[in-house]
N, C-alpha and C positions, 0 to 999 in steps of 0.2 A: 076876532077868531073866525076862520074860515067854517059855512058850512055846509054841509050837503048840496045846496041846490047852487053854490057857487063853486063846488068841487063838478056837479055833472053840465054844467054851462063851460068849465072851463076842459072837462073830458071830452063834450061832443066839439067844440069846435078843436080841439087838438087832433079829433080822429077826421073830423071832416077836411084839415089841411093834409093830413096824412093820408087820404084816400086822394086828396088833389093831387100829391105828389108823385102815388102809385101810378095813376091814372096818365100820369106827364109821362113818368117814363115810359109805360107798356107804349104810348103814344109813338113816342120820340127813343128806340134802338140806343142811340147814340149816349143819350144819359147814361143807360146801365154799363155802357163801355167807356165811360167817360169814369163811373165811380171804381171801377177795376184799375182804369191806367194812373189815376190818384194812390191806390193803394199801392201800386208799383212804384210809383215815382217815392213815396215817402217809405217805404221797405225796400229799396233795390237791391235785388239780388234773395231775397226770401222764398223759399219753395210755397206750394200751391196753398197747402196745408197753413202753414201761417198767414197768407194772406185772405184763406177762409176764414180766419180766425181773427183776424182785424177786422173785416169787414161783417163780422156776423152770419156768414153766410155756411150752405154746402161745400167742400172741396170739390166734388164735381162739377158744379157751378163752375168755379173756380178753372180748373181745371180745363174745361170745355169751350169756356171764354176766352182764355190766356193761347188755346189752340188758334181759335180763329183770327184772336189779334197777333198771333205768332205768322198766320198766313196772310196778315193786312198787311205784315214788316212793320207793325207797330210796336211789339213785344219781341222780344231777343229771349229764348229760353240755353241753357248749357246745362252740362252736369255741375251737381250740385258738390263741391271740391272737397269736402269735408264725407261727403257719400256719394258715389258713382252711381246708387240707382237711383237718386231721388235727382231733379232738375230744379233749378232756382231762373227766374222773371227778371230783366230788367228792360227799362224801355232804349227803345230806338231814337234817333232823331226824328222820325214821323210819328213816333206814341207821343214825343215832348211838342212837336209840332201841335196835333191832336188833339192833344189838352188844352192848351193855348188856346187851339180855336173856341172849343166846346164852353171854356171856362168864359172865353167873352162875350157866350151869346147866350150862355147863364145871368153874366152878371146883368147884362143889358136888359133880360129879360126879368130878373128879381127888380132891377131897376123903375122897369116898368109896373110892376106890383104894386110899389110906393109912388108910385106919381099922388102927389097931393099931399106925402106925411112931412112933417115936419123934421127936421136931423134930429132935435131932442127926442122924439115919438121911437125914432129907429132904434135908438139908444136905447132906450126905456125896454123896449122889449127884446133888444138882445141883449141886452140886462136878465131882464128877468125869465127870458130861454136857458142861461146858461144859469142861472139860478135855480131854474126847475130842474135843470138835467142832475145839479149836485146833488140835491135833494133825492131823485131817482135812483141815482150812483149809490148816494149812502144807504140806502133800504135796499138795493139788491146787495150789495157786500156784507150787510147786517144780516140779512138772509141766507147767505152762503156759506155765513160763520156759523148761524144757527143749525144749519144741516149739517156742519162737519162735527158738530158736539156731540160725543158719546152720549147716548141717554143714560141719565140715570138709573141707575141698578142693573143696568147691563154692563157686561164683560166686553173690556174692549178684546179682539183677535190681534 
């Protein structure tokens, strides 16, 4: 059984790779534009709005970033065919370029991360990354079903 002091050993170092990661991108511009042209390439053609909304993020965000990679020619924006006011994302050959580059000098660089682990080691814990995330997933949807429940002895409207 899991306890306390091996829940807040496994909380600090979660939040201290998660400030490394903050910290890379504010660094490195390019990441943050790198996680947008990802969202586009696997929704192509989604307005701003949904693609806030894959990525967790602001629509303005959104929005304001898809501008400037609209002016890199790396994002192609149109009207959105189903609604004239709204516009829909899809990339360019320079966004698909872009990513290409950005993704290989990610990997090169997670690469370097592991100099020394073993491939079973790497497994092991994207094993159990994506085992934490289910576990994650299923208590916020437990949670979201809990908030939508009438309370008892109230009147639903």
């Amino acid at each position: 059984m899991v306890n306390r002091e091996d829940v807040a050993g496994l909380v600090a170092a979660l939040f201290t790779v998660n400030n490394g990661l903050t910290r890379a991108m504010k660094q490195r511009p390019k990441a943050g534009e790198l996680r947008l042209l990802q969202a586009v390439a696997l929704h192509e053609g989604s307005r701003p709005s949904e693609l806030a909304e894959a990525m967790g993020v602001d629509r303005s965000l959104v929005t304001r970033q898809l501008r400037d990679l609209e002016d890199e020619g790396k994002v192609a924006v149109r009207p959105d065919p189903s609604d004239g006011r709204a516009f829909v994302a899809e990339l360019t050959e320079q966004g698909r370029q872009q990513i290409a580059e950005l993704t290989e000098f990610g990997m090169r660089r997670y690469e370097s991360f592991l100099d020394g682990w073993e491939a079973d080691e790497v497994r092991e814990l994207t094993r159990l990354l994506w085992k934490f995330e289910q576990g994650k997933a299923a208590v916020i949807e437990r949670e979201q079903q809990e908030q939508q429940r009438p309370e008892r002895g109230r009147r639903q409207r």
